[in-house]
MIDOZA-726965 format. One record per atom (N, C-alpha, C): residue in three letters; z, x, y. Coordinates in steps of 0.02 Angstrom, whole numbers, padded with zeros to 5 digits, always signed. Atoms other than C-alpha are relative to their C-alpha. Example, Ala and Ser with C-alpha at 12.3 -4.5 7.8 and 13.67 -1.06 7.14 Angstrom:
2
ALA+00000+00045-00059;ALA+00390+00615-00225;ALA+00000+00045+00060;SER-00003-00042-00059;SER+00357+00684-00053;SER+00037-00039+00055;
***
This chain:
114
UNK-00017-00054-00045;UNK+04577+04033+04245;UNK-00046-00002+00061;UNK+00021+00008-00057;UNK+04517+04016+04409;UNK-00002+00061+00039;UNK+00001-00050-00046;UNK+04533+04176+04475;UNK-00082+00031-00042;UNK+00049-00034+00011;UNK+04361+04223+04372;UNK-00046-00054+00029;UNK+00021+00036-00045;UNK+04271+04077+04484;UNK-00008+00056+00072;UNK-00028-00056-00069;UNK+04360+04198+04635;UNK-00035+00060+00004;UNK+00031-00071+00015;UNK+04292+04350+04567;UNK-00088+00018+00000;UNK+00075+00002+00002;UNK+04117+04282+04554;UNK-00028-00021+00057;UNK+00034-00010-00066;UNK+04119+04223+04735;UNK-00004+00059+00045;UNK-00018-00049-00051;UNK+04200+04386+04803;UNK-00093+00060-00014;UNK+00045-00047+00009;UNK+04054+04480+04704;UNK-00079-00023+00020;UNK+00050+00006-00014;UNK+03924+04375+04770;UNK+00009+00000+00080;UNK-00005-00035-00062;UNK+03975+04399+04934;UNK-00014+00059+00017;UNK+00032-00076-00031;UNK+03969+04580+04964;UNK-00040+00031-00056;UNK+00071-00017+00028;UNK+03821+04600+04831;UNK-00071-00024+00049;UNK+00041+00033-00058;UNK+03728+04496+04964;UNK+00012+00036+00057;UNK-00029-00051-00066;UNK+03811+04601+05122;UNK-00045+00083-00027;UNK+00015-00071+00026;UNK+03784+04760+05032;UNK-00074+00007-00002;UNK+00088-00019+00019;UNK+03599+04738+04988;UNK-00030-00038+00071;UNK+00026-00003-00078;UNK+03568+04653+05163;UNK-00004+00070+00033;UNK-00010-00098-00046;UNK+03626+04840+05231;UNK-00031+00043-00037;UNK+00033-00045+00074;UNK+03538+04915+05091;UNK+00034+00062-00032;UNK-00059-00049+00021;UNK+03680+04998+05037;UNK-00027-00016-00085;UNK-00012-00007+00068;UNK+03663+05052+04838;UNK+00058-00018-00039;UNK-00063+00003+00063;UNK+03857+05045+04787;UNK+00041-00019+00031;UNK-00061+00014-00023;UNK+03997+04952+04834;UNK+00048+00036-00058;UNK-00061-00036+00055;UNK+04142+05068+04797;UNK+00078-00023+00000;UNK-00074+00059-00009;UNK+04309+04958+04855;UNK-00011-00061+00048;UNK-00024+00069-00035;UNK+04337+04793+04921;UNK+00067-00027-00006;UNK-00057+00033-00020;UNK+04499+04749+04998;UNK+00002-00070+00024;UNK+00002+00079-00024;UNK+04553+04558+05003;UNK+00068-00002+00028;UNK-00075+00006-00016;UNK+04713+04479+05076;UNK+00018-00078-00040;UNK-00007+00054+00064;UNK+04782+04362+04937;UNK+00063-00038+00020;UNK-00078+00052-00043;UNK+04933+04214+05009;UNK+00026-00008-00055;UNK-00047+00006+00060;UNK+05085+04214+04898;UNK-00027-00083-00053;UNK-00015+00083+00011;UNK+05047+04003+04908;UNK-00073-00024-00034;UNK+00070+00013+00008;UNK+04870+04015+04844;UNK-00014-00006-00086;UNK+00013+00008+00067;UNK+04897+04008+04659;UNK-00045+00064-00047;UNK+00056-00043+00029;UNK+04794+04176+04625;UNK+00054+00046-00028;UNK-00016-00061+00031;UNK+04867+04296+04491;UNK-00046+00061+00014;UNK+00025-00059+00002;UNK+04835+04481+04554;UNK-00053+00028-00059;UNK+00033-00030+00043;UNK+04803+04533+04398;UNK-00062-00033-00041;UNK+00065+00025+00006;UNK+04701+04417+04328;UNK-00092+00004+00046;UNK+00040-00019-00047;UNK+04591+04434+04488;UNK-00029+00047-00021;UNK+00017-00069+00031;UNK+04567+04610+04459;UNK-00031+00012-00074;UNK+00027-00003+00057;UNK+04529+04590+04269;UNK-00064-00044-00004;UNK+00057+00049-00019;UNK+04401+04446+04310;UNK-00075+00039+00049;UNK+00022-00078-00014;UNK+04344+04579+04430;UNK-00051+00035-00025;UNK+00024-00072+00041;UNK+04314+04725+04323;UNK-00063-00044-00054;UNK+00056+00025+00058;UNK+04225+04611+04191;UNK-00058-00038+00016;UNK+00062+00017-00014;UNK+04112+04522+04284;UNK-00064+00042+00053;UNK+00043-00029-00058;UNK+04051+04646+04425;UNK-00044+00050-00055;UNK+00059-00073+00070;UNK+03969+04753+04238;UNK-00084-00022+00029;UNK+00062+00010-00020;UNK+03795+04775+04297;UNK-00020-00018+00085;UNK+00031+00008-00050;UNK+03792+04744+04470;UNK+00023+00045+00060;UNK+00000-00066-00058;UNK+03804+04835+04639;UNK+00085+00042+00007;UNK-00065-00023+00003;UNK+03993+04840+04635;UNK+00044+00013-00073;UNK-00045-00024+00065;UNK+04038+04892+04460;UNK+00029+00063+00012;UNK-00029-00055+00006;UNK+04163+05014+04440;UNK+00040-00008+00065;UNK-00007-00007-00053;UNK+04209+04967+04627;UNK+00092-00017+00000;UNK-00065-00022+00021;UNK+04405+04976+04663;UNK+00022-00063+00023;UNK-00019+00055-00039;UNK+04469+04815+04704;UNK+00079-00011+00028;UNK-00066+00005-00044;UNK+04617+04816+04839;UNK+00007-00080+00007;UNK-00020+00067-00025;UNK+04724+04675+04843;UNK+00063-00019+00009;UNK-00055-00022-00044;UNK+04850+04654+04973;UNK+00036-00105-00006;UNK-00027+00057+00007;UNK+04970+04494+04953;UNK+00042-00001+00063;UNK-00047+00023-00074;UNK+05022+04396+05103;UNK+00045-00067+00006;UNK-00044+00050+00014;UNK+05181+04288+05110;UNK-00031-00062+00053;UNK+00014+00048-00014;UNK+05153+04125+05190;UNK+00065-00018+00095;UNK-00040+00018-00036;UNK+05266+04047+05331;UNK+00054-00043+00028;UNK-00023+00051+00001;UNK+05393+03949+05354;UNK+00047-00016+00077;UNK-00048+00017-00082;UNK+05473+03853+05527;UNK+00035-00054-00027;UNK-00058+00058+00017;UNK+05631+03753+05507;UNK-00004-00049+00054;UNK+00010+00025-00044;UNK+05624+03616+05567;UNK+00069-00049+00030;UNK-00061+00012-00018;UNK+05821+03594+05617;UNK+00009+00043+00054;UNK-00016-00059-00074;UNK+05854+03747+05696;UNK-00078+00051+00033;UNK+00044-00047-00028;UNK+05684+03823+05721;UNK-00022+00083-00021;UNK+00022-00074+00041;UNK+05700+03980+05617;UNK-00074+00020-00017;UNK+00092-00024+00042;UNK+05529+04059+05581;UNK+00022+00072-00054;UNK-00011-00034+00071;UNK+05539+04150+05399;UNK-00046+00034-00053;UNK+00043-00027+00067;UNK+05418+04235+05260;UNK+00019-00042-00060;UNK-00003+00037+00063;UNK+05385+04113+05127;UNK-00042+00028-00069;UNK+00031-00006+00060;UNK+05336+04130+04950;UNK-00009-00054-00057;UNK-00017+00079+00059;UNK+05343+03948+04875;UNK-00004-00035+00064;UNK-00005+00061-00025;UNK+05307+03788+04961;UNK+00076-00045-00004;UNK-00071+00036+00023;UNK+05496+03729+04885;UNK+00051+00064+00050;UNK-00031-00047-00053;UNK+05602+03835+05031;UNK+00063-00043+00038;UNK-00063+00038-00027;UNK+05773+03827+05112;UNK+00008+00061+00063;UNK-00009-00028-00076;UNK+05793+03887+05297;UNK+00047+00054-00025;UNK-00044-00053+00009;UNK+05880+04064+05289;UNK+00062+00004+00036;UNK-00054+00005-00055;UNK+05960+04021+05450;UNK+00055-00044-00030;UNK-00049+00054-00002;UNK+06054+03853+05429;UNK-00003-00038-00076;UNK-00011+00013+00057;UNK+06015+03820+05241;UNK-00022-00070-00020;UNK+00034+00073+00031;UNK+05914+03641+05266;UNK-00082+00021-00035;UNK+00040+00029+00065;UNK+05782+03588+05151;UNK-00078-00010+00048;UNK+00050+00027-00058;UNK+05665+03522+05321;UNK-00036+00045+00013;UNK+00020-00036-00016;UNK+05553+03662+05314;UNK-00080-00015+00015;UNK+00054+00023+00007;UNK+05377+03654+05357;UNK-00045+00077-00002;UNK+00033-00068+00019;UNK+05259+03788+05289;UNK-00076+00006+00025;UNK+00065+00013-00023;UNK+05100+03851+05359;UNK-00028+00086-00031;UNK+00043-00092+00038;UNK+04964+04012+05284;UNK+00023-00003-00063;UNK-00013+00009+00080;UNK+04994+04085+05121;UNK-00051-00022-00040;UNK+00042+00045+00036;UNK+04871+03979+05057;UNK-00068+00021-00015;UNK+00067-00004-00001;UNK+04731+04066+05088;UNK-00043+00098-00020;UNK+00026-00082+00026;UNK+04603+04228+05007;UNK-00047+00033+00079;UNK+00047-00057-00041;UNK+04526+04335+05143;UNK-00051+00082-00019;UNK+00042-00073+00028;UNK+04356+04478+05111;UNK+00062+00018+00071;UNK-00027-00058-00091;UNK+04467+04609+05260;UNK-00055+00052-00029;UNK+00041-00059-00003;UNK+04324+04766+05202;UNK-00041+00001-00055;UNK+00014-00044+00066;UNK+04230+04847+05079;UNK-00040+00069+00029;UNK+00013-00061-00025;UNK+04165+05031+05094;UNK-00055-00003-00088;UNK+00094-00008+00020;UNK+03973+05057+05029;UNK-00011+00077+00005;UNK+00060-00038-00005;UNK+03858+05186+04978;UNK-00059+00005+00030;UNK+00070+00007+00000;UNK+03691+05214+05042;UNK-00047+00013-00042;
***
């Protein structure tokens, strides 16, 4: 499971941010998660909850916002919302698609204590 790898960089990220600012408690951290990125929500979140026990962000709420990916045909030019790398132009129904984003986790916030 790879999303508890994910969970242990997101929490060493803003455990490091947070105690740079000398903030006491991270209470949510919102990410932006790409349909094309292979990350189960939930797992995330359960990986999450079980590893942040004991440190600045336990208990903290973890937002996580899923973002489709993109797709441009490359017949007619359609630009589309993807959710799979395997895609068929909405417009004209070819196969020639070429996909771009999706792929990728973004920190977008977290909201601290002092």
């Amino acid at each position: 499971m790879h999303e508890a790898s994910i969970a242990q960089s997101i929490l060493e990220v803003v455990s490091r941010q947070a105690e740079a600012g000398g903030y006491r408690k991270v209470t949510r951290i919102v990410i932006k998660v790409g349909y094309l990125s292979s990350v189960v929500p939930e797992s995330l979140e359960f990986a999450f909850q079980a590893l942040s026990r004991g440190t600045i962000a336990e208990g903290a709420r973890l937002d996580i916002e899923e973002v489709p990916g993109e797709g441009r045909c490359r017949a007619c030019g359609a630009v589309f919302p993807v959710d799979s790398f395997l895609c068929v132009c909405e417009r004209c129904g070819t196969c020639d698609v070429e996909v771009k984003g999706g792929d990728d986790l973004t920190l977008e916030s977290m909201d601290v204590e002092a």
